[in-house]
N, C-alpha and C positions, 0 to 999 in steps of 0.2 A: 542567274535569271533575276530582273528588277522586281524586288516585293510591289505584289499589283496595289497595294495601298499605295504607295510611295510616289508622291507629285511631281509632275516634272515641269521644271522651271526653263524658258529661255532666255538666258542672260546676252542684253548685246551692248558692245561698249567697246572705242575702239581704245580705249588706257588695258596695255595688257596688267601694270600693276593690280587696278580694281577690279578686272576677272576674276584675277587670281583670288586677291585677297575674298571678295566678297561670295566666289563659286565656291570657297571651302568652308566659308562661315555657314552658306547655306545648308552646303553637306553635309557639315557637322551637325546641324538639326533637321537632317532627315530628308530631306528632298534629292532629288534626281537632278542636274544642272546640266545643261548644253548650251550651247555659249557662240555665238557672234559677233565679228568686229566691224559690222555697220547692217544697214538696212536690206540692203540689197544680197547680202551672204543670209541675211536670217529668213529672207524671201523661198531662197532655194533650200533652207533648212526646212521649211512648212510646207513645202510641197511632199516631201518625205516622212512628214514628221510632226505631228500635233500635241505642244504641250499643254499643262494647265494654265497656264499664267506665262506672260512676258514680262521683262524685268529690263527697259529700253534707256539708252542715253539719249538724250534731244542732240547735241551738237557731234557729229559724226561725219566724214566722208564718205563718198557713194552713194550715200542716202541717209538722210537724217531721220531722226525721231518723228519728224512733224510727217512726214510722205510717209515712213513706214508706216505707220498707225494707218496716214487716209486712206496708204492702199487693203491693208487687211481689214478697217470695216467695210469696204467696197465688195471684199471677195464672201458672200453668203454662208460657204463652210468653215469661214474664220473669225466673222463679225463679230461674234460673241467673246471671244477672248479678252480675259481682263486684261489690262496692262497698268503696269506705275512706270513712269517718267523718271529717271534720274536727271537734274542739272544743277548746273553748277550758278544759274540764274534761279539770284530766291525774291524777283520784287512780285507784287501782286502783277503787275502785265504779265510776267513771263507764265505766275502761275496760270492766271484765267487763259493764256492761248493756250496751253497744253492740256488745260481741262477741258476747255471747247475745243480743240483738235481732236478730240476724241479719249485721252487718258483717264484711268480710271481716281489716278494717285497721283501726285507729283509732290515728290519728295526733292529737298535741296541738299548738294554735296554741298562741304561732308556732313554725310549721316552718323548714328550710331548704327553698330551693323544689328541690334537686338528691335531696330526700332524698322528695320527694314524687313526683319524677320517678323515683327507683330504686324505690318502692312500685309506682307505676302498670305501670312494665316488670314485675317480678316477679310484680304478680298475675296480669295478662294471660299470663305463661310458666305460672303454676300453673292456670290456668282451664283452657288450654289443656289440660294434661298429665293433669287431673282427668278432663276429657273425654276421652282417649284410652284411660287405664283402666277407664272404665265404663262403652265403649258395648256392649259384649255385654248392658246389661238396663239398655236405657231405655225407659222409659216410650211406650207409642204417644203420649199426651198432650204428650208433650213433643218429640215427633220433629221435627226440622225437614219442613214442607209442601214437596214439589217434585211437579211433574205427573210421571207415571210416563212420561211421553213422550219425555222428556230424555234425551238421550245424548251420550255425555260421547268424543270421538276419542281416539284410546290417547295420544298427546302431550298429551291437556287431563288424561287418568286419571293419566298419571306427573306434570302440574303441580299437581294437586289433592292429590296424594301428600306430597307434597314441602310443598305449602304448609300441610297436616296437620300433618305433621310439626315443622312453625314457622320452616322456613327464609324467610329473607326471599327478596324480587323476584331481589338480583341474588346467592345466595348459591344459587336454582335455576338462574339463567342458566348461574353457572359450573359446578354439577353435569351441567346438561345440553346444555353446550356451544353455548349460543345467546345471542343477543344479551339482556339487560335487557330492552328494548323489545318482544321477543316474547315473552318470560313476560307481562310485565303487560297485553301484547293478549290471550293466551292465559286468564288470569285475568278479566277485564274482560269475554270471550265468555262463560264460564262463569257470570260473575253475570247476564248479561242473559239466555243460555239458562233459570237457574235461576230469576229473579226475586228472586235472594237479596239483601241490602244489604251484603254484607263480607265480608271472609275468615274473620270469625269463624263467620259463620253460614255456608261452603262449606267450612270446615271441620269443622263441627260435621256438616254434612250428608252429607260425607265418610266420615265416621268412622262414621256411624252406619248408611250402607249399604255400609260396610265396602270401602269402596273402597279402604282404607290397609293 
């Protein structure tokens, strides 16, 4: 079972070499990776499947970078997803269309893979912090779905607080004087209560019924 802490990244690119290479770099520091080799395969990934963050090539068959993006800000329950651009175009044009295409990053091949891993940590911290200042006027459309049934125990409201807020598993344990082990059973109840897939989205759902 995937530690509920643990981010899940969608990497798409159709070079199976930089899959590879760069799904195990991620690995290796602790993320979750599921992977794509164009626009149109990652479409049908997201229908099944929501992760934290996408990790997207611009020049691709089937469907490139620039449509993938326009189409997932289009779709309300995916708008928000951060994404960084990988291409192998590093002039300013290329950069400014893929940031006004909607990316949140645009990094140029080749990277370092430790420089792609401090991108992925920082946006994930900025996605977070973006959603914390503007859940006073979101959207009904975009509100995270939970049954109005759900009830949350005052130990699960202070860990959803806390995991809000972007502390990790064991940096709640030690705020609240309990073992690692029980934060992430405490977290893990709370997604199966919810139905939610991650801490981003119990975060986000957090925040937005103001439970923070």
């Amino acid at each position: 079972m995937k530690d509920s802490e643990t981010k899940k990244l969608l990497l798409i690119d159709d070079d199976p070499n930089l899959i590879l290479l760069v799904k195990d770099y991620l690995e290796f520091n602790g993320y979750e990776v599921i992977t794509a080799n164009h626009g149109r395969e990652a479409i049908k990934i997201l229908e099944q499947d929501t992760p934290d963050l996408i990790i997207c090539d611009v020049m691709m068959p089937e469907m490139d970078g620039y449509n993938f993006v326009q189409e997932i800000r289009q779709n309300p329950s995916l708008e928000w997803l951060p994404v960084i651009f990988l291409s192998a175009k590093g002039q300013s044009k290329d950069r400014i269309k893929g940031l006004t295409q909607g990316a949140d990053v645009y990094m140029v091949k080749p990277f370092e893979p430790d420089e792609l891993v401090a991108q992925v940590k920082s946006t994930l911290n900025q996605t977070m912090r973006l959603m914390g200042s503007s859940h006073k006027k979101v959207d009904p459309a975009l509100r995270i779905q939970v049954p109005k049934s759900v009830e949350l125990t005052p130990t699960e409201t202070k860990v959803v607080n806390l995991v809000a807020r972007g502390l990790s598993n064991k940096e709640i344990s030690q705020e609240l004087g309990v073992s690692q082990r029980t934060v992430e059973s405490h977290v893990s109840n709370m997604l199966n209560k919810t139905g939610l897939h991650n801490r981003t989205e119990l975060s986000r759902w957090a925040i937005q019924n103001e439970l923070v």
